[in-house]
Legacy VTK file of the C-alpha trace (Angstrom):
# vtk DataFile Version 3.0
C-alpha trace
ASCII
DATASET POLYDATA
POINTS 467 float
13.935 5.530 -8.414
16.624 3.011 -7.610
15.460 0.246 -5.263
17.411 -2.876 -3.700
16.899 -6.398 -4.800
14.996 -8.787 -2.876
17.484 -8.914 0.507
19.348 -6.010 0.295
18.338 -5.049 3.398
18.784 -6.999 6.594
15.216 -8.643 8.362
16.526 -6.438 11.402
16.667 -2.963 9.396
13.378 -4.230 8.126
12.173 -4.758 11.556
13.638 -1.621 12.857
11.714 0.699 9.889
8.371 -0.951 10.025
8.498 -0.628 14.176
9.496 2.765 13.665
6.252 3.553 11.460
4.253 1.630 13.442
5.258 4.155 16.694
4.997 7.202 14.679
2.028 6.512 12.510
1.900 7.386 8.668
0.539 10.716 7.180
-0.415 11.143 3.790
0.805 13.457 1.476
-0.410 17.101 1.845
-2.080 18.042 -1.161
-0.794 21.812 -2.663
-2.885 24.653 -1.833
-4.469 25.153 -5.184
-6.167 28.880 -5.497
-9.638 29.085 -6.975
-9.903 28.452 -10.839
-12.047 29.694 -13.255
-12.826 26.540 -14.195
-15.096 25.828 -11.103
-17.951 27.401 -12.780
-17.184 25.884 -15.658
-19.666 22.734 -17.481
-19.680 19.846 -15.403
-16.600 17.892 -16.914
-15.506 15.114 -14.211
-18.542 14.559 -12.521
-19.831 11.500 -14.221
-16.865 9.656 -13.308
-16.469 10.966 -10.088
-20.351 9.771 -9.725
-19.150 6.207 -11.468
-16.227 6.027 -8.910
-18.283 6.328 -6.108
-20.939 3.558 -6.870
-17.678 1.461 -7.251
-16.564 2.517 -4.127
-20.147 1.666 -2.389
-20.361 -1.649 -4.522
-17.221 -3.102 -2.847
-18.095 -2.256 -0.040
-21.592 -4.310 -0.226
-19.782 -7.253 -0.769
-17.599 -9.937 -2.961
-17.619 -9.168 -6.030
-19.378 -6.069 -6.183
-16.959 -3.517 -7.269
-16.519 -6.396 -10.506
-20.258 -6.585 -10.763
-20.845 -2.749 -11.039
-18.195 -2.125 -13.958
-21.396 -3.728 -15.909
-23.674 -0.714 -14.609
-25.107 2.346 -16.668
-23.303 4.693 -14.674
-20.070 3.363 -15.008
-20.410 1.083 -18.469
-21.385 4.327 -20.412
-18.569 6.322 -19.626
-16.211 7.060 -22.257
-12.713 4.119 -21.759
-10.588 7.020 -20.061
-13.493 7.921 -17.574
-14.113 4.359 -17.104
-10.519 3.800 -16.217
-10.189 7.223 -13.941
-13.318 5.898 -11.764
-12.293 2.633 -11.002
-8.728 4.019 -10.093
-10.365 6.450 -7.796
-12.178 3.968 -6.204
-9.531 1.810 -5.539
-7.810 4.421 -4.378
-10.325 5.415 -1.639
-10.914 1.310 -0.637
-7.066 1.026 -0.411
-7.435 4.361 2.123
-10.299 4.307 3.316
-9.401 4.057 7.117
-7.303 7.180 6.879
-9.954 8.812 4.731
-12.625 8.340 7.110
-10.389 9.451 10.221
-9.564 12.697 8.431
-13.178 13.273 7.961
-14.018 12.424 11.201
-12.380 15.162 12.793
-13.944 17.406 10.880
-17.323 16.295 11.202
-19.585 17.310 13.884
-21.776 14.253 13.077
-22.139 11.528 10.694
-23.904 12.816 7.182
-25.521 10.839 5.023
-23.618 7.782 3.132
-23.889 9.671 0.401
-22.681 12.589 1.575
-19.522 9.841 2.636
-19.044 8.801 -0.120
-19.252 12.066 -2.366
-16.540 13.212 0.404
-14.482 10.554 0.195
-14.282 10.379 -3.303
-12.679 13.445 -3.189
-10.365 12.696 -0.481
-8.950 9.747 -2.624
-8.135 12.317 -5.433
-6.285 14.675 -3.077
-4.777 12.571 -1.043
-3.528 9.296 -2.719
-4.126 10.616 -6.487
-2.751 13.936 -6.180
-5.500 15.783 -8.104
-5.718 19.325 -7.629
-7.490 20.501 -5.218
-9.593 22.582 -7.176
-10.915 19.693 -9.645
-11.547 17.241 -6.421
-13.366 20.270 -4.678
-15.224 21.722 -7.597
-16.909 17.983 -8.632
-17.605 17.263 -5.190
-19.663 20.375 -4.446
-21.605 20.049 -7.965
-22.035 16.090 -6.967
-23.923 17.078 -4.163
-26.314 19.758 -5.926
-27.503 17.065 -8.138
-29.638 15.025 -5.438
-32.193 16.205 -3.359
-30.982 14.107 -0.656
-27.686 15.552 -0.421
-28.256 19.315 -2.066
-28.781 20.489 1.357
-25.081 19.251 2.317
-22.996 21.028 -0.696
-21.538 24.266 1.692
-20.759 21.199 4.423
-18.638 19.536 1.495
-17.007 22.635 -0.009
-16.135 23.895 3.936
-15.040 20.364 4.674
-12.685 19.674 2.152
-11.481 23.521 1.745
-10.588 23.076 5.619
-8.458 20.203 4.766
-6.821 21.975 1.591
-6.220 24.374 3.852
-5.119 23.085 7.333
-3.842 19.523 5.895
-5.011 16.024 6.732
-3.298 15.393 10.151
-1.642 12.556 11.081
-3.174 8.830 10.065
-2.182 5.128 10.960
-2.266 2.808 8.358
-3.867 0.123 10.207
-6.653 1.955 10.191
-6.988 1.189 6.772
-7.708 -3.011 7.811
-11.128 -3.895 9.669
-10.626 -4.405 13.091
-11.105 -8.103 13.706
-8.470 -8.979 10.319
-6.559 -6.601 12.537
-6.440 -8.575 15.584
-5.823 -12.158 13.696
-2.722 -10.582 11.961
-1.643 -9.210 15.408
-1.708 -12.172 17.436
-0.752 -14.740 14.206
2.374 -12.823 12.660
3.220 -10.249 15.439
3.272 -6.180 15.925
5.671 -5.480 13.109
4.370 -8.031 11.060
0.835 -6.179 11.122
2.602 -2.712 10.317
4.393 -3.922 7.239
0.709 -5.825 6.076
-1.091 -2.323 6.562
1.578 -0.518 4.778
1.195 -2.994 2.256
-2.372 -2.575 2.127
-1.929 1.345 0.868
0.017 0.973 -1.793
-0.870 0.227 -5.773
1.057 -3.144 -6.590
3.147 -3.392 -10.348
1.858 -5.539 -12.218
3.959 -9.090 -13.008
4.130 -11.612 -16.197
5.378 -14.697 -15.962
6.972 -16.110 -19.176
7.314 -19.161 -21.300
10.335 -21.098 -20.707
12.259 -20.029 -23.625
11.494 -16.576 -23.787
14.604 -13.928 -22.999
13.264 -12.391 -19.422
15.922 -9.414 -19.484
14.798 -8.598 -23.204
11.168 -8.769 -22.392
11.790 -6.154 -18.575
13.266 -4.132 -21.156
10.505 -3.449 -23.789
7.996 -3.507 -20.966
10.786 -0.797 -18.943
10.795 -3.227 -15.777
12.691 -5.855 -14.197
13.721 -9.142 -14.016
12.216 -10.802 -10.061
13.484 -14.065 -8.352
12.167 -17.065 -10.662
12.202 -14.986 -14.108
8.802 -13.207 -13.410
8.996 -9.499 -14.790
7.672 -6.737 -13.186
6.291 -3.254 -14.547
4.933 -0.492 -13.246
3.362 0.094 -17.005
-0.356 0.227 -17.132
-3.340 0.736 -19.415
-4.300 -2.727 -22.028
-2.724 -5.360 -22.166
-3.200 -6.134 -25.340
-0.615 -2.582 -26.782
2.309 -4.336 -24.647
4.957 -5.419 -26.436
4.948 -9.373 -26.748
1.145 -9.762 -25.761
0.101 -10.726 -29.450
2.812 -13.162 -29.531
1.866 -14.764 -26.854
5.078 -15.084 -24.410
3.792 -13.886 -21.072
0.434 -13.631 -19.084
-0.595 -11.781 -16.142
0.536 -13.633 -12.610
1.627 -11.914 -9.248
5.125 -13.125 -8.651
3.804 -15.018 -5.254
0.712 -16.739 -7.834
3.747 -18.474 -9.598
5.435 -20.093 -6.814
3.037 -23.323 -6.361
3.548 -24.713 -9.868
7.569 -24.431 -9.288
7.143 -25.969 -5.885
5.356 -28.916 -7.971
8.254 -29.147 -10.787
5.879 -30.055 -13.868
8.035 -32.446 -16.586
7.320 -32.579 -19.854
5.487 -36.297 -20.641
3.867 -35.993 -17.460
0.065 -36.148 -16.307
-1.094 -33.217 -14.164
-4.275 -32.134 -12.746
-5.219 -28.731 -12.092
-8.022 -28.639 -9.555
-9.726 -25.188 -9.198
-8.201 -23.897 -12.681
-9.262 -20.578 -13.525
-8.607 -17.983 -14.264
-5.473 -20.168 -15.479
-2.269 -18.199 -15.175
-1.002 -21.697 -13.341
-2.367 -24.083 -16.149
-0.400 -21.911 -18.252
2.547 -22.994 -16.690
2.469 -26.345 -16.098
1.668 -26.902 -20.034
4.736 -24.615 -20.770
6.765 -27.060 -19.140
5.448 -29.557 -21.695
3.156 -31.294 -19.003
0.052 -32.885 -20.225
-2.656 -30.967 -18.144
-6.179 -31.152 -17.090
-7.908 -27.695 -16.310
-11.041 -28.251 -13.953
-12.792 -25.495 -12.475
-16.758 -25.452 -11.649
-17.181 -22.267 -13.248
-17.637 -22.133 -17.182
-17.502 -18.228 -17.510
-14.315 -18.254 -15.501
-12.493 -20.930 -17.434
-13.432 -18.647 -20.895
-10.576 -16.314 -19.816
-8.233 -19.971 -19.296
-9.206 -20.672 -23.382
-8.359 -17.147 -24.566
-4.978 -17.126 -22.929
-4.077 -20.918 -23.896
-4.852 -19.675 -27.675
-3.111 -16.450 -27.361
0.094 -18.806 -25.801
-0.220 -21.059 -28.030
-0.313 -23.880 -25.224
-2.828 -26.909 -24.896
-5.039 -28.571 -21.972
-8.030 -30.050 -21.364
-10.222 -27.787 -20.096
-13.310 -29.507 -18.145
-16.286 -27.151 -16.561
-16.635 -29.294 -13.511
-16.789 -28.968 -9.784
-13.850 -30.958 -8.739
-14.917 -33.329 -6.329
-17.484 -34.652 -8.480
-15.821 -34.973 -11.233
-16.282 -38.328 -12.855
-13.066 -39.617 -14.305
-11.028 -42.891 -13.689
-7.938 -41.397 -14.330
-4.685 -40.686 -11.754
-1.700 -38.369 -12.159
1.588 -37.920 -11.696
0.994 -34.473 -9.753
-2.290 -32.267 -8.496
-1.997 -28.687 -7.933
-4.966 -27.411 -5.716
-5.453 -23.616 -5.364
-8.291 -24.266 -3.549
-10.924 -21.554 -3.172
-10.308 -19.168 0.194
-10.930 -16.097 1.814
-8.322 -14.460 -0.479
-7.100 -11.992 1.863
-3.419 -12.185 0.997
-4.498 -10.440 -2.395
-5.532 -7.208 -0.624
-2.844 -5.340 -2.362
-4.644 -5.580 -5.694
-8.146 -6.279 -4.434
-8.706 -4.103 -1.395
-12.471 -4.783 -1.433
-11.037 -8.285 -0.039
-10.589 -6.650 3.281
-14.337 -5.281 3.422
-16.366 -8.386 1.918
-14.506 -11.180 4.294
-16.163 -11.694 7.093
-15.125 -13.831 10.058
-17.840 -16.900 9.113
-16.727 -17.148 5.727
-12.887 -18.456 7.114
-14.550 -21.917 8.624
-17.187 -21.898 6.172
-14.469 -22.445 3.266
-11.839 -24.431 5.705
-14.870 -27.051 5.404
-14.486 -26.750 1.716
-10.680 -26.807 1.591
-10.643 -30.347 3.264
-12.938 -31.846 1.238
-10.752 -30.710 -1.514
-7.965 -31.625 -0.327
-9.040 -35.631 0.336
-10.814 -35.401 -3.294
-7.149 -34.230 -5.008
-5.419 -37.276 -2.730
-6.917 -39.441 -4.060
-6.303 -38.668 -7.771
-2.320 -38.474 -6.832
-0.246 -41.881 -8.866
2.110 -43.545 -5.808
5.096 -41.887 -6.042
3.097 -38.881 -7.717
3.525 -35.184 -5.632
0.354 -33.040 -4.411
0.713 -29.089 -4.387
-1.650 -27.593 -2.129
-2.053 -23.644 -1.878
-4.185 -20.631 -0.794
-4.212 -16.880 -1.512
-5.233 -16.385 1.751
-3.536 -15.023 5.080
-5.019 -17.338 7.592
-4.358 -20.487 9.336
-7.435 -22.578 9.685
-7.164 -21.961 5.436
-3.113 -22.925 5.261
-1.147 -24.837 8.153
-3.594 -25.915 10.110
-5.657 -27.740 6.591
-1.914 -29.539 5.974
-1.546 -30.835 9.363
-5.066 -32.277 9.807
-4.349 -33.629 6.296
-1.375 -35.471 7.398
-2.788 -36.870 10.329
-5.724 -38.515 8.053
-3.535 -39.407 4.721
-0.463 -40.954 6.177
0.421 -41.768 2.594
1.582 -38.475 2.318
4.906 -36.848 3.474
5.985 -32.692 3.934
8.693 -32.257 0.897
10.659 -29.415 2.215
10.566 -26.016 -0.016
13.692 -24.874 -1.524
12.697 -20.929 -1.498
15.607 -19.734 -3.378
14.651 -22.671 -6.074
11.271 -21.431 -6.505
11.505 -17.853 -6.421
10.214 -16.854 -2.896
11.633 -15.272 -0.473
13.862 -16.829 1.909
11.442 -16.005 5.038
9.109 -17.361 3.689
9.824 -20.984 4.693
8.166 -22.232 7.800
9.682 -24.937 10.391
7.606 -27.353 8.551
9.003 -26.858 5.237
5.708 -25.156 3.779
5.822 -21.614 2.570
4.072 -18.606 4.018
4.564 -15.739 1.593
3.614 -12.321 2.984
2.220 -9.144 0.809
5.048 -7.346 3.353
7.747 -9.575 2.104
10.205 -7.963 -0.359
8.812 -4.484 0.404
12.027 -2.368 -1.183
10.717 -4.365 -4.923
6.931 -3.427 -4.212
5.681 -6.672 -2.281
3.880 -9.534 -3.426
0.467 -11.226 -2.947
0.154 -13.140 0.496
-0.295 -17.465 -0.092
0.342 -20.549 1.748
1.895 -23.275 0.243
2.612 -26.767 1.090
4.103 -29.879 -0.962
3.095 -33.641 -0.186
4.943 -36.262 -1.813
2.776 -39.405 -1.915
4.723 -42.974 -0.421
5.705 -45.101 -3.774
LINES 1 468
467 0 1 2 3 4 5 6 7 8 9 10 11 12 13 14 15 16 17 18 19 20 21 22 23 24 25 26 27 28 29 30 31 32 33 34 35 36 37 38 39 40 41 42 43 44 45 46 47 48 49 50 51 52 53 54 55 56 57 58 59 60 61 62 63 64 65 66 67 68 69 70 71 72 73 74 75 76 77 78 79 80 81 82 83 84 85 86 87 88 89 90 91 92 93 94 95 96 97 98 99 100 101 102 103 104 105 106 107 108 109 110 111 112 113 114 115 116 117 118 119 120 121 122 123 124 125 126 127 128 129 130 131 132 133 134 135 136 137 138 139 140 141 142 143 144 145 146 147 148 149 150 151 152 153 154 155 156 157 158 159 160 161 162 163 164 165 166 167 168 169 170 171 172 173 174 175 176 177 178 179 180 181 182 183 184 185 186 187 188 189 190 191 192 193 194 195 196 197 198 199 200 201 202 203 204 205 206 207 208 209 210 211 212 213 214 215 216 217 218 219 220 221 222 223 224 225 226 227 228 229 230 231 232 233 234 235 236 237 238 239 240 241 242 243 244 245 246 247 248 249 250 251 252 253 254 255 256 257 258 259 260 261 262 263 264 265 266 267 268 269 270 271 272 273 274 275 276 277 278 279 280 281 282 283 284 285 286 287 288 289 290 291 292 293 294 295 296 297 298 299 300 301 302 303 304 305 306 307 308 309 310 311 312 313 314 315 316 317 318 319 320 321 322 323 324 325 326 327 328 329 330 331 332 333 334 335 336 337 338 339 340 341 342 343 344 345 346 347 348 349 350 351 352 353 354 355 356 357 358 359 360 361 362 363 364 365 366 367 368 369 370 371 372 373 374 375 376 377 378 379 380 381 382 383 384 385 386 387 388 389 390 391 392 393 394 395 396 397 398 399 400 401 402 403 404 405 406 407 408 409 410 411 412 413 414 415 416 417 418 419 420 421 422 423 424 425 426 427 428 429 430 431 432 433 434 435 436 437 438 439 440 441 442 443 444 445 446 447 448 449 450 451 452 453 454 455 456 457 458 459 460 461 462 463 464 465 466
């Protein structure tokens, strides 16, 4: 399918299509009527992985890092690689959904069952509805699912007349800000606006490409066409290939790494030169270290975690790049030195990466936004002061809300008068155009360039220390 490039379209068509939605509400696809299949009463092929995908599901939804920290269990680790692969898109299928999946159920349920009666239900919902998996697979598992357990045998005719009915009758109409928790919700409303919140939840539904950035020498329009994508603002290539890595063409050779196209913005902002002395606080998983030491840079990779910065060594081997890699938290780490230029991604809240995390949106909670503001200044005073007169400080977050982005910059300006704004050149640095603020920071939005398949939401902000 043919799409525009980034600003085809007018911000008031834009405007006009995403208030449109927002009045009329989304509905998903109605899956095909599938008739019964002699199959149902076949051996239980599927189940396991629909059993893995929901303790996935149920994992994220515990907390940060769950759905990552459950790949590792029994259930889900002994699954043949295919199964593996089919649970874990399932599940974040149904967390991308899961507001429309539970207001489809809802109607149909008299009262609430069991969570794991939910879960068994939506499981199945996220094959029909977002995976379009026949009907008579999604049904078939779910009902055997629940004859398994004691605790939920005594729901399987509930499941099989629940999801027959919606087979049958279709899932009604859904809004897609039902798929973002209430309060996130209500920030985005009053921050960014009505529209603004309607193009973030439509956002939210949707599977993202995936995007390589590339080392400077390397032919971008040769590489989009191996990998069968294309060529985005500031040479990043985007593909809507999947499976491992490691079968694409120009992996073993080391010429690109993973990095949303919105991930690679902060190290253009800070215009690495080759000869010079960077520091890269909060390193890993290292797609921006990468970068800088493409451009010839001498760079310093700190990040406190060790097992985090492994992934930073494989990739600089792979590339064939260099930097010092130190397992350290960054404001304590003890080293005389100064630089020419400090990146800090600083840790955050990361909801801006919703569209390929979606357990983001469950495991934030409103606490945890000043709880790691306090962190980000602290940061942000510690990378000051490692910044040469003269030298340039990158500061940036992967996250979508203010106490995390503007309002860290302008409190730091008001204590570091040292420092001065240096005005982003979007176009320069391959983001979009709207994405520059009065100030001359960028706000990128996941619901910015929407026609090429979005990008991951980040404040950014350059400070240009006084010679």
């Amino acid at each position: 399918m043919s799409r525009e490039p980034a600003g085809g379209r007018s911000s008031a068509a834009r405007g006009r299509r995403i208030a449109d939605k927002a009045r009329a509400g989304t509905r998903p696809p109605k899956p095909r009527v599938q008739v019964a299949d002699p199959r149902d009463d076949g051996p239980d092929i599927g189940v396991e992985a629909r059993l893995a995908a929901g303790v996935l599901l149920n994992a994220a939804l515990e907390g940060r890092g769950g759905l990552d920290t459950a790949l590792s269990f029994r259930e889900v680790a002994d699954l043949p690689g295919p199964d593996r692969a089919f649970a874990r898109a399932v599940a974040m299928a149904a967390l991308r959904r899961l507001g429309e999946i539970d207001q489809i159920l809802d109607r149909k349920l008299q009262k609430a069952p069991p969570l794991a009666v939910r879960t068994i239900l939506r499981v199945a919902l996220a094959q029909t509805l977002v995976l379009e998996t026949p009907a008579f697979a999604a049904v078939s598992t779910a009902v055997k699912l629940a004859e398994r357990e004691t605790k939920t045998r005594p729901y399987k005719n509930l499941v099989n007349a629940v999801l027959r009915g919606i087979e049958r009758e279709g899932p009604g109409l859904t809004t897609a800000e039902s798929n973002l928790p209430e309060w996130l919700a209500a920030r985005w409303r009053a921050t960014y606006g009505e529209a603004t919140l309607t193009g973030l939840a439509l956002a939210a539904r949707e599977e993202p490409a995936t995007d390589l950035s590339l080392k400077p020498d390397v032919d971008a329009a040769a590489v989009a066409e191996a990998l069968d994508g294309e060529v985005m603002a500031g040479n990043t290539v985007r593909t809507g290939r999947r499976g491992d890595l490691a079968g694409w063409p120009g992996f073993d050779d080391g010429i690109w790494w993973v990095q949303d196209a919105a991930a690679a913005v902060p190290v253009r902002l800070l215009a690495p030169k080759a000869g010079e002395s960077i520091v890269d606080f909060c390193a890993a998983p290292g797609g921006k270290t990468l970068q800088i030491a493409a451009s010839g840079a001498s760079v310093v990779a700190l990040d406190r975690s060790a097992p985090r910065l492994r992934r930073l060594t494989e990739n600089l081997a792979r590339t064939g790049l260099s930097a010092e890699v130190v397992a350290v938290p960054a404001e304590d780490w003890d080293d005389p030195r100064s630089f020419d230029a400090v990146l800090l991604d600083a840790p955050c809240t990361a909801t801006g990466t919703f569209r390929r995390n979606p357990e983001v949106l469950r495991a934030t909670k409103p606490a945890d936004v000043a709880k790691l503001a306090d962190v980000q200044h602290r940061l942000l005073d510690a990378a000051a002061e490692r910044v040469k007169p003269g030298g340039r400080l990158v500061y940036c977050v992967c996250s979508l809300e203010r106490e995390e982005g503007e309002t860290q910059i302008i409190a730091f300006l008001r204590r570091n008068p040292a420092f001065r704004t240096a005005v982003a050149d979007p176009a320069a640095v391959g983001a979009p155009s709207e994405a520059l603020t009065p100030e001359g920071w960028l706000r990128i939005l996941p619901s910015m360039w929407a026609e090429k398949g979005g990008l991951d939401g980040f404040f950014i902000a350059r400070l240009d220390r006084i010679a």
